[in-house]
C-alpha positions in Angstrom: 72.5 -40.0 -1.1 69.8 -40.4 -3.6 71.0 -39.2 -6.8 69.7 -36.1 -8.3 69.1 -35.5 -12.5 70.7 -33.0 -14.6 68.6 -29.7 -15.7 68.1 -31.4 -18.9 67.1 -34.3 -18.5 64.8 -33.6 -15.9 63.2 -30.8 -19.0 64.5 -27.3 -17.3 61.3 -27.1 -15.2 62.6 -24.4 -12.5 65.0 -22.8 -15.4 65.0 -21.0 -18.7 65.7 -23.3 -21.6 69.5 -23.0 -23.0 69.7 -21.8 -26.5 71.9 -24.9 -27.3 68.9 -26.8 -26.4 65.9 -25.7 -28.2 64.2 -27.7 -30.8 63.1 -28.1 -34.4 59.6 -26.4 -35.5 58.6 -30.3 -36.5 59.0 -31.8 -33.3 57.3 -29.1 -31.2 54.7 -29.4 -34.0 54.0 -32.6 -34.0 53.7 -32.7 -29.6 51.6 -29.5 -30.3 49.3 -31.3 -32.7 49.4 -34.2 -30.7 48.0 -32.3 -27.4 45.2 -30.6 -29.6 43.6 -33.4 -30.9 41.5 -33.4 -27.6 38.2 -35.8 -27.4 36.7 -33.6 -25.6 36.7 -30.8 -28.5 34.9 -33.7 -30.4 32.2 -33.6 -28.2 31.7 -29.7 -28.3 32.2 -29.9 -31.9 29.4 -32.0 -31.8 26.6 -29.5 -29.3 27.7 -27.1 -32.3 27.3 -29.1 -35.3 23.7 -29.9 -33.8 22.7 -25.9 -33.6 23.9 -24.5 -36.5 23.8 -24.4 -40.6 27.0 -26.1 -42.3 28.3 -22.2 -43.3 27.5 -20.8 -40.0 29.3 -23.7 -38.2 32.3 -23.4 -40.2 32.6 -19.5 -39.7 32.0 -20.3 -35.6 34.8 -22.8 -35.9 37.2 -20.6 -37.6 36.7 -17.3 -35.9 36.6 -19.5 -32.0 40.1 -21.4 -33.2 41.7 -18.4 -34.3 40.7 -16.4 -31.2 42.3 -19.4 -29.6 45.3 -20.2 -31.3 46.3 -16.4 -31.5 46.4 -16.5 -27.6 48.1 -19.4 -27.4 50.8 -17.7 -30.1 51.3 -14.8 -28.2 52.2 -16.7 -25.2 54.5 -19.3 -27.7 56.0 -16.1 -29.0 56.6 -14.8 -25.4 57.4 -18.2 -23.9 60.4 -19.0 -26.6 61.7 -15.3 -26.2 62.6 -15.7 -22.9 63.0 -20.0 -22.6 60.1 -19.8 -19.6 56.9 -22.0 -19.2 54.1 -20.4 -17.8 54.8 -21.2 -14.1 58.4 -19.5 -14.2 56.2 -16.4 -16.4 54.3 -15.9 -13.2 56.3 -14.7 -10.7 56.8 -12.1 -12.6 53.8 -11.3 -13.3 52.2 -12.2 -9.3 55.7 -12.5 -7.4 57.5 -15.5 -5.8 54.9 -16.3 -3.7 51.8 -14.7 -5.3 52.6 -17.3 -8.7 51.8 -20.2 -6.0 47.8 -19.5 -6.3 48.5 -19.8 -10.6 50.0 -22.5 -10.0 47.8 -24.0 -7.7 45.1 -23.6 -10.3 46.5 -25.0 -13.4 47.8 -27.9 -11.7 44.1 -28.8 -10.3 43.0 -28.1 -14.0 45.2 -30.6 -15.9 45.1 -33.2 -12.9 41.2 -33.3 -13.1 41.6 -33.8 -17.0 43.9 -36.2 -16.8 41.6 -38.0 -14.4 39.0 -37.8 -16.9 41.0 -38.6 -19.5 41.6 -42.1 -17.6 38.3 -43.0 -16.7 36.9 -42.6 -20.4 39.1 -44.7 -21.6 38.9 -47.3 -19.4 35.5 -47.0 -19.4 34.6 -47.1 -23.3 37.4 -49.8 -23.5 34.7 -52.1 -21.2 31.7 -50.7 -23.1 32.9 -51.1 -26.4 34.3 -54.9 -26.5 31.9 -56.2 -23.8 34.6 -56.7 -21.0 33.1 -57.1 -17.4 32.3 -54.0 -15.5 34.8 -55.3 -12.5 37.6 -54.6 -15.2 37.2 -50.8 -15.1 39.4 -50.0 -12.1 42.2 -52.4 -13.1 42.2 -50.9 -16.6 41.9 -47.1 -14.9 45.1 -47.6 -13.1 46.9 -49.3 -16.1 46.4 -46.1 -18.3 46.6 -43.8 -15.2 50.4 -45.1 -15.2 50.6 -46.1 -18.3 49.6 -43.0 -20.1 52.4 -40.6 -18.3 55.1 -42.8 -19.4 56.1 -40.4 -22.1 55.9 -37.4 -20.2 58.1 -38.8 -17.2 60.8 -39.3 -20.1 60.3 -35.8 -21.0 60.2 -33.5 -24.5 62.0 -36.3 -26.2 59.1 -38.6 -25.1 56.1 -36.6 -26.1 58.4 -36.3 -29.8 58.4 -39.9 -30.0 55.0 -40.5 -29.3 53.5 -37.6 -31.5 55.9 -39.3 -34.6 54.2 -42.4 -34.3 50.4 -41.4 -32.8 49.9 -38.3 -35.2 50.4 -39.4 -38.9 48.1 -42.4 -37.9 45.2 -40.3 -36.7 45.2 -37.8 -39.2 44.8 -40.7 -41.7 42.3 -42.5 -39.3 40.6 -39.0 -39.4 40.8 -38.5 -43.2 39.1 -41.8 -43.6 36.5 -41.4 -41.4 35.2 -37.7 -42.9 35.2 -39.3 -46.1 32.8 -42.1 -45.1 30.5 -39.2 -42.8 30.9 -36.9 -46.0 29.5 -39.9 -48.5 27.1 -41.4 -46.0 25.5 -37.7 -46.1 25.0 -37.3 -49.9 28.0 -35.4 -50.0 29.1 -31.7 -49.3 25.8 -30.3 -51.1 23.5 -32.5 -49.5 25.2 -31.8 -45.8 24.8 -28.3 -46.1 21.1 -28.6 -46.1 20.7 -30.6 -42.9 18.2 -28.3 -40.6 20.0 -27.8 -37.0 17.7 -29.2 -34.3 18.9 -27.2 -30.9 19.4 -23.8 -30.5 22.8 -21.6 -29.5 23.6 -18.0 -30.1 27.1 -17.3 -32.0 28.4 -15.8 -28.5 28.1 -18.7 -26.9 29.5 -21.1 -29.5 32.6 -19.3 -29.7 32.6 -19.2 -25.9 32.5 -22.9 -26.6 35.0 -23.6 -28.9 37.5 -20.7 -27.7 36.7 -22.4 -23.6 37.1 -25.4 -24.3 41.0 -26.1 -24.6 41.9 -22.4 -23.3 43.8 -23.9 -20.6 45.6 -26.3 -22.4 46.5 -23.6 -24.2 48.1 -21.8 -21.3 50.2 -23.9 -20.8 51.2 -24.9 -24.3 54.2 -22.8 -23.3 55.9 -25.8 -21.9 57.1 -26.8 -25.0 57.4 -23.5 -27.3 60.0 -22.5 -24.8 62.1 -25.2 -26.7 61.6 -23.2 -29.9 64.6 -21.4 -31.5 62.9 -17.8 -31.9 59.5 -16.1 -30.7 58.7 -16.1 -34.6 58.5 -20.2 -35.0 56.8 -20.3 -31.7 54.5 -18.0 -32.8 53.2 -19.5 -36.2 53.6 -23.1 -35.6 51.0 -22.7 -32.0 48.9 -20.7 -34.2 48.6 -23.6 -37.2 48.6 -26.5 -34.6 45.8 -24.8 -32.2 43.7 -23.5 -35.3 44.1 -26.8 -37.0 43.9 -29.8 -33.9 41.5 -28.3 -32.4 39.7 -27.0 -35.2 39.6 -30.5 -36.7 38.9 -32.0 -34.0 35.4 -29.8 -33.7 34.6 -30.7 -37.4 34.8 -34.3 -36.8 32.5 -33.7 -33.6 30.2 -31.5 -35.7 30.5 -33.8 -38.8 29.5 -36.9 -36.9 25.9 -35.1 -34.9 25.1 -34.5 -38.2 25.0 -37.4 -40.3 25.1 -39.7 -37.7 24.2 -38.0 -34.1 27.4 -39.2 -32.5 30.2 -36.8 -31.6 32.3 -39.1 -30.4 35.1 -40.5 -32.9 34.5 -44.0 -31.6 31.0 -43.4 -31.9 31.0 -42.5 -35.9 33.7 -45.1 -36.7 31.0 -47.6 -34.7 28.7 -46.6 -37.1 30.8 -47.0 -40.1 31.4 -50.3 -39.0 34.8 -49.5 -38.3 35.4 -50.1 -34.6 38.4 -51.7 -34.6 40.0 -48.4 -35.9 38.1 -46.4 -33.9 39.1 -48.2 -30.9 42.7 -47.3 -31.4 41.9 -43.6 -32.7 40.4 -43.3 -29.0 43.8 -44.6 -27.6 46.0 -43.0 -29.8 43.9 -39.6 -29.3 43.6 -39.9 -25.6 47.5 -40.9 -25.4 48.6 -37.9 -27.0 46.6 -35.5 -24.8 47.2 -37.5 -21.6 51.1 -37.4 -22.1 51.1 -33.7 -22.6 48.5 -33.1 -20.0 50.5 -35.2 -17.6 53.9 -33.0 -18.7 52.1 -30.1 -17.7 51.4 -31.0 -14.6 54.9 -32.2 -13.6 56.0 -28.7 -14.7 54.1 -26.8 -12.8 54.1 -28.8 -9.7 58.3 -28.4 -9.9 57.5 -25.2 -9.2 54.9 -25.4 -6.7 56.6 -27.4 -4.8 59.8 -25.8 -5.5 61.9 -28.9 -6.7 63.8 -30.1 -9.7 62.7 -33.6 -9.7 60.2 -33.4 -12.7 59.9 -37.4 -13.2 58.9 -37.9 -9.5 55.9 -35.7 -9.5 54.9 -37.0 -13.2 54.1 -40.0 -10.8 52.8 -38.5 -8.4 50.6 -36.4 -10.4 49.2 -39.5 -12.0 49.2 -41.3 -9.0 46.6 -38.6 -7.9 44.6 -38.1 -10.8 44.4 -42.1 -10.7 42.5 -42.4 -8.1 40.1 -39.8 -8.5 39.3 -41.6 -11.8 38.9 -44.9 -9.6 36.9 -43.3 -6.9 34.4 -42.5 -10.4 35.2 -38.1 -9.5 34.9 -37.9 -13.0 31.2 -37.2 -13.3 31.0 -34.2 -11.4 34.9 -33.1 -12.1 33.8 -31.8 -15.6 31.4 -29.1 -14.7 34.3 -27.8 -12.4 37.1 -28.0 -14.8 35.4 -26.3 -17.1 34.5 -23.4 -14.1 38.4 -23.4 -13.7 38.4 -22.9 -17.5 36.9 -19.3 -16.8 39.5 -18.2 -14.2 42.8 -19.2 -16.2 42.6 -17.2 -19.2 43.0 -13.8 -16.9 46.4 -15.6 -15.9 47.6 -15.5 -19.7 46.1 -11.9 -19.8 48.4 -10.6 -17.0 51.8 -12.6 -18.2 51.4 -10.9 -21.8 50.7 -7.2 -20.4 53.6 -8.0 -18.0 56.0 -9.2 -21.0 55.1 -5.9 -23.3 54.6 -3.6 -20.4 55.6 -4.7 -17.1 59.2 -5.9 -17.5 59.5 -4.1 -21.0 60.7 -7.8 -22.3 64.2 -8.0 -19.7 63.3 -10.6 -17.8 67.2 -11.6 -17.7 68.0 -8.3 -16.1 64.4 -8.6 -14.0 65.8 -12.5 -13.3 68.9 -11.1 -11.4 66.8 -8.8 -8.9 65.0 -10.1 -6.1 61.6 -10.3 -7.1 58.8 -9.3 -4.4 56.6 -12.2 -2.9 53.1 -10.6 -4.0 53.1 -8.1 -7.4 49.6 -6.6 -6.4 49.2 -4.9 -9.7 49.2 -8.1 -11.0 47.2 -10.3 -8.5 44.8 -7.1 -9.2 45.0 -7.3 -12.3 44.1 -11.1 -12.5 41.2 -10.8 -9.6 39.6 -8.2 -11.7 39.6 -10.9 -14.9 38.0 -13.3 -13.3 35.4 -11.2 -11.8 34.6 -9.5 -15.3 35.0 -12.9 -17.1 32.8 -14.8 -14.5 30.2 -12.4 -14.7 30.4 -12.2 -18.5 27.4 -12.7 -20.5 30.1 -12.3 -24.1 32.7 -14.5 -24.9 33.8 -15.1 -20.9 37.4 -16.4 -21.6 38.0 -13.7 -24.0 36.5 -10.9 -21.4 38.9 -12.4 -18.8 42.0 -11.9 -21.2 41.4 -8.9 -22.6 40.4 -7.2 -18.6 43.2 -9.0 -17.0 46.0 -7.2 -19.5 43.9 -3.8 -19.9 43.9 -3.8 -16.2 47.6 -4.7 -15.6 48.8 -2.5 -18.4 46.6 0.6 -16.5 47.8 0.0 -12.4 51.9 -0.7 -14.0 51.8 2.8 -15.7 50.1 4.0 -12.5 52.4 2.9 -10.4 55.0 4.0 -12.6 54.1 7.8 -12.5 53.7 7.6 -8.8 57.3 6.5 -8.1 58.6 8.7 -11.0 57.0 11.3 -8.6 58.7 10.7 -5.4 61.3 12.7 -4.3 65.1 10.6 -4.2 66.2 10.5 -0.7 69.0 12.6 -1.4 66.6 15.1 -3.1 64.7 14.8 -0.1 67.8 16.0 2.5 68.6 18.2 0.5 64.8 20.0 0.3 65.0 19.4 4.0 
């Protein structure tokens, strides 16, 4: 009989999270800030810093970070209320069998980043220290495996890694603005670089908000581990509003003084490539881990099994060798396509916490639930239609249509069984 792991240790990925075992604000913090500091939000950071004035850049950055770390509270908030991740939030919002398709989506989403995340590091490991070319596919499938070590442990993983990995880069960070900031004149002088492409303020929020909107769906994997909606709620707002948001700035910082967006890039050119070699590695680690944790979550419940550290593997297994077969150069364009369709699914789970369930999901959790909810596979169609054809903030559209329309067909549906006749009312009028 192979032996099977307790709910804890395998992370609770088909179960609410006990109260007995929810966290400290400065663990979750620290994983939270460790998944935000994304290299790819360096590169947008950059394709802003590149189109706009230094004041008008800095109001973008904080108005698309906000946007995107008050959706990402809301679902904290709603995740740590009831000790669910998103996957378990979606049957009851789309029903047993209708949360499959959600499911199916955000686990294509972070296996295609985590794909991408192992082929770029692999590949500016080679580039930067002058390795042979043959040694990108054995280094691929070292970090492929080597990178989801810390998820397949589980929360207590990611904490240990985020101890270490964040304190370092937020130094390795400070260091480096300094240097960009000096190199520039100073603060004055970088205010009065002229931007040299053009973006309307629609589409750099669109950006920045975009970007890391479904990370941020499924950041509820670990505020369900916080210890009241409240904490959940502020601590995903300051980590998404400041990673991310920092992470931008760097990107923006570095097109400006130096046209690199990359971090590697601008330590390169502050002869610091040593350190900016293991910023990349620490930064990429941090984000793979979590990415890889995400999709082990999700895929439990896809495939409807407890075993969280078998599909960790498997997950990277996968996303391994599309990063060997080189699917990264034509994944990007699609993950960020997928980017458009997810936010609708966060839409529909916070109509259906406020509205739908009225916030009982215990009560809700000992009824059977249906296999499709069609007000809310309506609801989410309808989001991603809108959002798709969007020519505004698309993310936000998808959100903001997704809940409205929820919302609108559950009080419909409502008032049209509050109408119908009991069947003993209905003898009886017979």
């Amino acid at each position: 009989m192979i032996p099977t792991a307790s709910p804890q240790e395998e992370d609770y990925p088909l179960n609410p999270v006990p109260a007995d075992q929810r966290k400290s604000i400065w663990s979750m913090g620290l994983v939270l800030l460790g998944f935000t500091f994304f290299t790819a939000s360096m590169w947008a950071g950059g394709s802003l810093g590149q189109a706009f004035d230094f004041s008008t850049l800095l109001m973008v950055l904080a108005i698309g970070n906000l946007l995107l770390g008050l959706y990402a509270a809301i679902l904290g908030y709603i995740a740590a209320k009831t000790g669910m991740n998103t996957a378990l939030l979606s049957r009851f919002s789309f029903g047993k069998t209708g949360s499959k398709l959600t499911d199916l989506i955000l686990l294509l989403t972070q296996i295609g980043w985590y794909a991408w995340g192992t082929a770029t590091m692999a590949t500016l490991l080679v580039e930067l220290t002058g390795m042979q070319e043959l040694m990108t596919t054995p280094l691929m499938m070292v970090f492929g495996f080597g990178f989801c070590v810390t998820a397949s442990i589980g929360y207590r993983g990611l904490v240990w890694l985020s101890r270490l990995a964040v304190p370092a880069m937020i130094i390795l960070i400070g260091v480096s603005m300094a240097l960009t900031t000096a190199d520039a004149g100073g603060l004055a002088k970088l205010a009065t670089i002229t931007p040299t492409n053009d973006m309307s303020i629609a589409t750099a929020i669109t950006l920045v908000f975009g970007t890391f909107v479904a990370g941020a769906t499924q950041s509820t994997n670990w505020t369900r581990f916080a210890r009241s909606g409240k904490t959940a709620a502020i601590i995903t707002l300051l980590a998404f509003f400041i990673g991310n948001g920092l992470m931008m700035l760097v990107g923006a910082f570095g097109a400006l003084v130096y046209q690199e967006a990359d971090i590697v890039g601008i330590m390169t050119a502050q002869g610091l490539l040593t350190f900016g070699i293991l910023m990349l590695f620490l930064n990429l680690w941090t984000t793979q881990d979590n990415t890889a944790y995400n999709f082990s979550v999700v895929g439990c419940d896809l495939l409807a099994t407890g075993r969280r550290e078998a599909v960790t593997i498997g997950g990277a297994a996968i996303s391994t060798a599309l990063a060997v077969m080189g699917m990264q150069e034509w994944l990007v364009p699609f993950l960020v396509l997928l980017g458009t369709f997810i936010p609708p699914i966060g839409g529909v789970i916070m109509a259906s916490y406020f509205t739908g369930h009225k916030r009982r999901y215990a009560e809700a959790g000992q009824r059977a639930l249906p296999a499709f909810n069609l007000p809310g596979l309506t609801a989410y169609a309808l989001g991603s239609v809108v959002a798709y054809s969007s020519p505004w903030i698309a993310p936000i559209v998808g959100v903001l249509v997704a809940a409205l329309s929820f919302t609108v067909l559950q009080l419909a549906r409502q008032a049209i069984r509050a109408r119908r006749p009991r069947p003993g009312l209905r003898r009886h009028l017979a």
